[in-house]
C-alpha positions in Angstrom: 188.7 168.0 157.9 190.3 168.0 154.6 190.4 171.5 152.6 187.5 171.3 150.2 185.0 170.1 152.5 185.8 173.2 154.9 185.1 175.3 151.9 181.7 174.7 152.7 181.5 174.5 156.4 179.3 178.0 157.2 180.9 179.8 160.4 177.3 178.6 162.4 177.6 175.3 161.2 177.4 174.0 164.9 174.8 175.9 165.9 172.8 175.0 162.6 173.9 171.1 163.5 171.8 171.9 167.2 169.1 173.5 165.2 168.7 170.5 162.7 168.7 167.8 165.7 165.1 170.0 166.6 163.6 168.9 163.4 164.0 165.3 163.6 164.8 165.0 159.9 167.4 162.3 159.3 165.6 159.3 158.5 165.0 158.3 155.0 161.5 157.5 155.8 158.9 158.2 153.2 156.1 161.1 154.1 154.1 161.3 151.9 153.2 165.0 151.6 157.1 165.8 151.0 156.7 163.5 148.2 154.1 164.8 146.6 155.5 168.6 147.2 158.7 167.2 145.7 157.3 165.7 142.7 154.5 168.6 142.1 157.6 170.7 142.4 159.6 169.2 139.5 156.3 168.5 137.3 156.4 172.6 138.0 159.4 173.1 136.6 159.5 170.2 134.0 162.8 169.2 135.4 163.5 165.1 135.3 164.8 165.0 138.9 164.0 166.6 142.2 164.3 166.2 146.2 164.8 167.9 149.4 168.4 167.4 150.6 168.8 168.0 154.4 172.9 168.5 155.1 174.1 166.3 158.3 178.0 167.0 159.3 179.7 165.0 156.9 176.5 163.7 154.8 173.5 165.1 152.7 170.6 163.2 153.1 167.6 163.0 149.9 164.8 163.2 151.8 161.9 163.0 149.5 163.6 161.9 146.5 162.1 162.4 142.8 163.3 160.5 139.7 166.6 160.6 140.6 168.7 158.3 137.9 170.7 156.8 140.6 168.9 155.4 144.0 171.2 157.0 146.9 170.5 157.8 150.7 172.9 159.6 151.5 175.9 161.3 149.6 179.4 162.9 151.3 179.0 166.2 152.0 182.1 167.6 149.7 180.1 165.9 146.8 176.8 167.5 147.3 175.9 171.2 145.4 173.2 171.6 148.1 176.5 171.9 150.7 177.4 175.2 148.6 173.9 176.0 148.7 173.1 176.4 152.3 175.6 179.0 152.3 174.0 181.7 150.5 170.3 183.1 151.0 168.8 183.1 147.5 168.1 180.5 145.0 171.8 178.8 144.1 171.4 177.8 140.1 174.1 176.5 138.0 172.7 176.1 134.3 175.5 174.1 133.3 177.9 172.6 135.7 180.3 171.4 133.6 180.8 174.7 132.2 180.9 176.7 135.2 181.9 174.4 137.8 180.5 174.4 141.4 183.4 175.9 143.9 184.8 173.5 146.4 182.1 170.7 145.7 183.5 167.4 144.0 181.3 166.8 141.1 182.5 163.3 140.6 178.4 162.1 141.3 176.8 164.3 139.1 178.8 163.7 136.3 178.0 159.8 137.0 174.3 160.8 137.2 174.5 162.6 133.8 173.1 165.8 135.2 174.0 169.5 134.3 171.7 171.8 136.1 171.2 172.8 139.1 168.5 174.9 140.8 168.5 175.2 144.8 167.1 177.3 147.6 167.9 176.6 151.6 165.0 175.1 153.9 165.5 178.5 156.2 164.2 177.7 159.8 162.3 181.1 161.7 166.0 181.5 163.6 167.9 182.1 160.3 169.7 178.5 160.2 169.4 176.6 157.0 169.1 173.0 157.2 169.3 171.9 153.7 167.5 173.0 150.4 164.7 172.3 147.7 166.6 171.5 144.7 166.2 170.6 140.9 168.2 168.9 138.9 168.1 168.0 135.1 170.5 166.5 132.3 170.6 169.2 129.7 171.7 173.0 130.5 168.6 175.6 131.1 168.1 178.7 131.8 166.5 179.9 134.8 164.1 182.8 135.0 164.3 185.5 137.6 160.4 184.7 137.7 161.8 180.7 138.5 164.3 181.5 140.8 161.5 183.5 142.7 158.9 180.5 142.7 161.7 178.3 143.5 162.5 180.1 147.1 158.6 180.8 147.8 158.4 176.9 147.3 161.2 176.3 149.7 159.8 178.3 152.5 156.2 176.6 152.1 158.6 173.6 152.8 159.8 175.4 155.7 156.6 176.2 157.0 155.5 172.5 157.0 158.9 170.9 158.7 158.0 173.9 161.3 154.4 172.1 161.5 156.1 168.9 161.4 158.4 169.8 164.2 155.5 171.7 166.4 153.3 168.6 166.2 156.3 166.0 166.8 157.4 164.0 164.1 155.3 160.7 163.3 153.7 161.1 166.9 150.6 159.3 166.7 148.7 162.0 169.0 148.4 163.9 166.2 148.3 161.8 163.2 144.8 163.0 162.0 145.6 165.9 162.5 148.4 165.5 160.0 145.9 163.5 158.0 143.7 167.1 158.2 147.0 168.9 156.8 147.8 166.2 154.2 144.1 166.5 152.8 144.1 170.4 152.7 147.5 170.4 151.0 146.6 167.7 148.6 143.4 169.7 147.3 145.9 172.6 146.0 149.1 170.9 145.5 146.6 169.3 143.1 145.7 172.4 141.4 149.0 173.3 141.3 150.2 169.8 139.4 147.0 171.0 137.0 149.0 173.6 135.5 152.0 171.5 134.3 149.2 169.7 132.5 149.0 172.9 130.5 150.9 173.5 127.0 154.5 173.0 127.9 156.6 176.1 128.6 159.0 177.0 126.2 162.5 175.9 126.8 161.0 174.5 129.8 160.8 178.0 131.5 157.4 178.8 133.2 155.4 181.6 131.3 154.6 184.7 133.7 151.7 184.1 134.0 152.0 180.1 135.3 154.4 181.5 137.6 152.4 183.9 139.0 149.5 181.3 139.2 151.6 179.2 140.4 152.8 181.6 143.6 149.1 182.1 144.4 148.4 178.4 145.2 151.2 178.3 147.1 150.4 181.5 149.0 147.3 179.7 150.0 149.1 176.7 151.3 151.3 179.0 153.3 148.6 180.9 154.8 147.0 177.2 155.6 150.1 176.7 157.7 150.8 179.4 159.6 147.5 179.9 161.0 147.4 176.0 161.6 150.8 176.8 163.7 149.0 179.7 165.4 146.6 177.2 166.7 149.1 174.9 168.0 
């Protein structure tokens, strides 16, 4: 293992590799409701590109990719902000990449991609591991509200919540494909409402307004509590 890629190999990173093989994640296969929690997410944020990354050993996969200028599967690992990502607990941003840098992550494919910012928070299973992250991404530098960075990580754990439904049910298992259909529907209806309010007048210098934000967490309080009493029932 060459020297920059162990820079961001986390001390449990076999144990999180055992936890990530539970999830069934690393197909490229469209679902639909990732999409649509993906793209509602960037809409959100008015950022051009979005997706959830899910890091393998020496990979990242986009899972659920959104407007991103280049088509790729899969990227190396050591090239990847999302690898630097899963190492910390809270929302990762870099508002300008090219002024800051990212430590130990070649940027060689965002530079190619034209893309300066960076927003991320990790996909945290119930056991502490985190399997990859719910990232933004954009060409010019922003800044990124406290309020943002909040929204961001309450998104990425109503991610969570639904790869643990996923996972629970058994992914694609046709046993309970209407009852994902059930989950897809009731999502839908407020990921809907929560796509409403990027129709509203866009935010200044692209940051949400408090009180969008704070709109914004409500809806997806009500997804969340949609999913964990759906898990209670399994």
């Amino acid at each position: 293992m060459n020297s920059l890629l162990a820079s961001l190999i986390p001390a449990n990173d076999d144990a999180r590799l055992r936890a990530l093989d539970r999830y069934q994640l690393l197909d490229a296969r469209s679902e639909q409701v990732l999409d649509d929690v993906v793209a509602t997410t960037a809409s959100l944020f008015h950022v051009s590109n979005a997706m959830l990354s899910i890091v393998e050993k020496d990979t990242v996969l986009v899972k659920a990719p959104y407007n991103l200028p280049t088509p790729i599967e899969r990227v190396p690992r050591a090239q990847s902000i999302c690898s630097a990502t899963i190492l910390q607990d809270e929302t990762t941003v870099f508002e300008d990449v090219e002024k800051t840098g990212v430590p130990g992550v070649d940027l060689t494919l965002v530079r190619q991609m034209g893309l300066h910012f960076y927003a991320g928070h990790p996909l945290r299973t119930p056991d502490g591991h985190h399997l990859g992250t719910l990232c933004l991404l954009d060409g010019p530098p922003r800044r990124f509200t406290s309020l943002e960075r909040t929204l961001l990580g309450r998104l990425a754990g109503m991610v969570m919540r639904l790869l643990e439904l996923r996972r629970t049910l058994g992914a694609h298992a046709g046993a309970t494909s209407s009852l994902w259909e059930i989950v897809y529907r009731a999502i839908g209806e407020q990921l809907k409402r929560l796509a409403d309010l990027t129709r509203r007048a866009a935010p200044a210098g692209g940051q949400l307004s408090p009180a969008v934000a704070q709109e914004a967490g409500a809806i997806v309080g009500i997804i969340d509590q949609f999913l964990v009493s759906t898990l209670q029932r399994r």
